[in-house]
C-alpha positions as CSV (number, residue, x, y, z in Angstrom):
1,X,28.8,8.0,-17.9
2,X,27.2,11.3,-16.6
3,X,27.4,10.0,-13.0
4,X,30.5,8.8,-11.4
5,X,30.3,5.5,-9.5
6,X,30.0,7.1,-5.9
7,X,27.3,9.7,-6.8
8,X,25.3,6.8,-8.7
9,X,25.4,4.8,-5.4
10,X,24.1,7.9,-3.2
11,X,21.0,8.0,-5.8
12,X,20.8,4.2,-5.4
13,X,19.8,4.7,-1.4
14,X,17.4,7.4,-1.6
15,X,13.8,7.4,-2.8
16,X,12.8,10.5,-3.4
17,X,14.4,13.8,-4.6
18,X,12.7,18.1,-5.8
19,X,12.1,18.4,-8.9
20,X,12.6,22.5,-9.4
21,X,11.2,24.2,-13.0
22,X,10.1,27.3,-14.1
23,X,6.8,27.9,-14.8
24,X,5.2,30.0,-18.0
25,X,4.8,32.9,-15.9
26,X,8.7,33.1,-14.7
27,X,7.7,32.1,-11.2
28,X,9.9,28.3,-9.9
29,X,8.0,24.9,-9.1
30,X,9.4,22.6,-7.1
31,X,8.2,19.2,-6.0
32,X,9.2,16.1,-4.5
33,X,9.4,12.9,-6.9
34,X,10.1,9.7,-7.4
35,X,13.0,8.9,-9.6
36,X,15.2,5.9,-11.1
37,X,18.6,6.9,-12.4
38,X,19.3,5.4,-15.8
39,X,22.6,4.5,-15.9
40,X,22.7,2.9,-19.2
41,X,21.7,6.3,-20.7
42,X,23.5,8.6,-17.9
43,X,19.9,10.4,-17.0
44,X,17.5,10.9,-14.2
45,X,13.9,9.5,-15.2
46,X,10.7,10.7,-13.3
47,X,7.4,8.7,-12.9
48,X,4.4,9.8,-11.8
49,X,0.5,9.2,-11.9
50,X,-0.8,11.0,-14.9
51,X,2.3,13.0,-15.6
52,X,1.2,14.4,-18.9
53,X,-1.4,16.8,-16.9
54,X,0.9,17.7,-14.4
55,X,2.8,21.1,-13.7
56,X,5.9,20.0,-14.2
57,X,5.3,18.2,-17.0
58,X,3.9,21.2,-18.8
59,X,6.8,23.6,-17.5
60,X,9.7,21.6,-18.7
61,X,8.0,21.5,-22.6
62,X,8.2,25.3,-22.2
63,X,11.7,25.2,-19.9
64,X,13.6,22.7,-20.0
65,X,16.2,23.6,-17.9
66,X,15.8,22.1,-14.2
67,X,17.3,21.0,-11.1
68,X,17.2,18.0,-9.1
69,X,18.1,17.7,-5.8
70,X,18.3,14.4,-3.4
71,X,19.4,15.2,0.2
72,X,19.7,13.5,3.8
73,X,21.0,14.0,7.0
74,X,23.0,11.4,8.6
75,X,24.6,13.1,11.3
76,X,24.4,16.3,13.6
77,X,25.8,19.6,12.0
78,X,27.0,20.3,8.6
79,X,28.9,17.2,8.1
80,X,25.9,14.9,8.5
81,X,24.4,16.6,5.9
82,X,24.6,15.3,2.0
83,X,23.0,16.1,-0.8
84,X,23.3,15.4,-4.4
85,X,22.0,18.1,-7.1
86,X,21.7,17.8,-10.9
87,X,21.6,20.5,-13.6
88,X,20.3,19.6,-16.6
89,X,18.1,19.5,-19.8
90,X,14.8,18.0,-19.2
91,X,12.8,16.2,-22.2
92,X,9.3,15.1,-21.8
93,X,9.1,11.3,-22.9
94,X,7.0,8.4,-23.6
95,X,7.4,4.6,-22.5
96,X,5.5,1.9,-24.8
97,X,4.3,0.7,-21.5
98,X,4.0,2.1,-17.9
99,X,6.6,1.3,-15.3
100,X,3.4,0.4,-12.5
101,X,0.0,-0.4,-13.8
102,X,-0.9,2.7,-11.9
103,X,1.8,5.0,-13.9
104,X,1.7,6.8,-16.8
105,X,3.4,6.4,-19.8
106,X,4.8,9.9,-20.1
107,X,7.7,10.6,-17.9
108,X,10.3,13.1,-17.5
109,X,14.2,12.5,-18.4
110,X,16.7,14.5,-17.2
111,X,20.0,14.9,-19.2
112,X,22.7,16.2,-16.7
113,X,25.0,18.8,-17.3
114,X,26.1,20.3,-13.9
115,X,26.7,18.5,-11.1
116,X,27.1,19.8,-7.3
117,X,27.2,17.4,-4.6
118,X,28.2,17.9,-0.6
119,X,29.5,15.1,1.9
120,X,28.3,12.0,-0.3
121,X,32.0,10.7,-1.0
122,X,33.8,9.5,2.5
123,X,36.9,10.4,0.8
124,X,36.5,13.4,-0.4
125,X,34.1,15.3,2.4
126,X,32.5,18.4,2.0
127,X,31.8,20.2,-1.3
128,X,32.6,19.9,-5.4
129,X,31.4,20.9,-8.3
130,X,31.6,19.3,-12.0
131,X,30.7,20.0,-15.3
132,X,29.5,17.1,-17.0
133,X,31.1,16.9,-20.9
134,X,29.0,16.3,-23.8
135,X,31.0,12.7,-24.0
136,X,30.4,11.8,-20.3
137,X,26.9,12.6,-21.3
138,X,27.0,10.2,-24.1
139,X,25.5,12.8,-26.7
């Protein structure tokens, strides 16, 4: 399990995260997205409306390295604020059949392998870091 239970259940309550990549040229992309985490597989899947012709899509065939970011504020000052970022390998993938009839089929999947998260775990405020193992990964 790349996620642990408390940072699955912050994804769980938001709707939409950045998706950063790097673009042929050097210069970063970064948009907001959709996303469903897949917790049987430990990844962060993206769906979109013709996906396969988008930037992104393109940029993580050439770079797959990205970042993912979901953040909110729940309160005044810093300790209202949470946010949830993913490091990770990005693949560009193919579903037999489209989540929404107005979705594509191609999507992108997100393997993590860093994790930094800030205030999302009552007991435990503030900020940590993690690397995520190749077995927490399931790889």
């Amino acid at each position: 399990m790349a996620l642990t239970p408390t940072e699955a259940a912050y994804l769980a309550g938001q709707q939409r995260g950045r998706l950063a990549t790097v673009a042929p040229d050097g210069t970063p992309q970064n948009k907001p997205v959709g996303f469903d985490h897949n917790a049987e597989l430990g990844t962060i899947d993206i769906y979109g409306f013709e996906m396969e012709s988008s930037a992104k899509f393109r940029n993580i065939k050439l770079r797959p390295d990205v970042s993912f970011v979901v953040d909110d504020a729940v309160g005044d000052g810093p300790s209202g604020v949470r946010f949830l970022e993913i490091r990770g390998r990005a693949e560009a993938a193919v579903l037999a059949l489209p989540p929404d009839e107005h979705m594509s089929t191609s999507f992108i999947r997100i393997h993590p392998r860093r994790i930094a998260a800030y205030n999302i775990d009552p007991d435990r405020p503030g900020f940590y870091g993690r690397d995520i193992t190749r077995e927490e990964a399931g790889q």
